[in-house]
N, C-alpha and C positions, 0 to 999 in steps of 0.2 A: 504494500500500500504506500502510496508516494503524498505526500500533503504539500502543502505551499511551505516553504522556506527551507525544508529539505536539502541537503550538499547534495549534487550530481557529480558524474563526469560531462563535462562538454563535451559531445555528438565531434566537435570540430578538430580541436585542438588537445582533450581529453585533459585539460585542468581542470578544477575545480570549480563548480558553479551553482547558481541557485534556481530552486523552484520556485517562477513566478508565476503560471496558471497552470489551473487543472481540468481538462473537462468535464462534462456533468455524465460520459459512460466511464469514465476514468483508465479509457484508452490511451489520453496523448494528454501530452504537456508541454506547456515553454521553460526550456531553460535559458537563464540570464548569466555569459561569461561575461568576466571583468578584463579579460584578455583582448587583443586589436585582431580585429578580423576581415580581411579583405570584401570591399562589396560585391557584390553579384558582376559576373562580366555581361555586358550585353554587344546589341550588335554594332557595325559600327556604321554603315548605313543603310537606310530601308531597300536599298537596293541588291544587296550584297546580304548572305547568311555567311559572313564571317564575325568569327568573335572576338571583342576584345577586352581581354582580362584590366580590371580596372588597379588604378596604382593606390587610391583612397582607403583607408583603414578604418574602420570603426571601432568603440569599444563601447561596451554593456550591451551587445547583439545579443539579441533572443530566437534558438531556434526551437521549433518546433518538429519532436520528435514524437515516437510511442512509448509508451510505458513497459516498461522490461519487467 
């Protein structure tokens, strides 16, 4: 059983992080690392399906995973 505030492994980087939601089948959750985390790459023009990995960092990224 996983509750909010919970220590996880980050999905990403597998450091340590927190439980910020839970859903109401108690399937999936967000977890919140304190760690920098690259953003999503996208594409680089509507014309082209090439992608390109972005250089921008985040931190306090929340992913959404399932419950183990």
């Amino acid at each position: 059983m996983v509750d909010v505030g919970d220590a996880i492994k980050c999905p990403e980087c597998q450091t340590l992080g927190r439980v910020v939601w839970v859903s109401l089948d108690k399937k999936t959750m967000g977890v919140r690392c304190r760690m920098s985390h690259r953003e999503t790459s996208r594409t680089a023009s509507r014309y082209g399906a090439t992608l390109v990995p972005s250089t921008k960092t985040r931190k306090n990224v929340v992913f959404i995973t399932a419950v183990s």
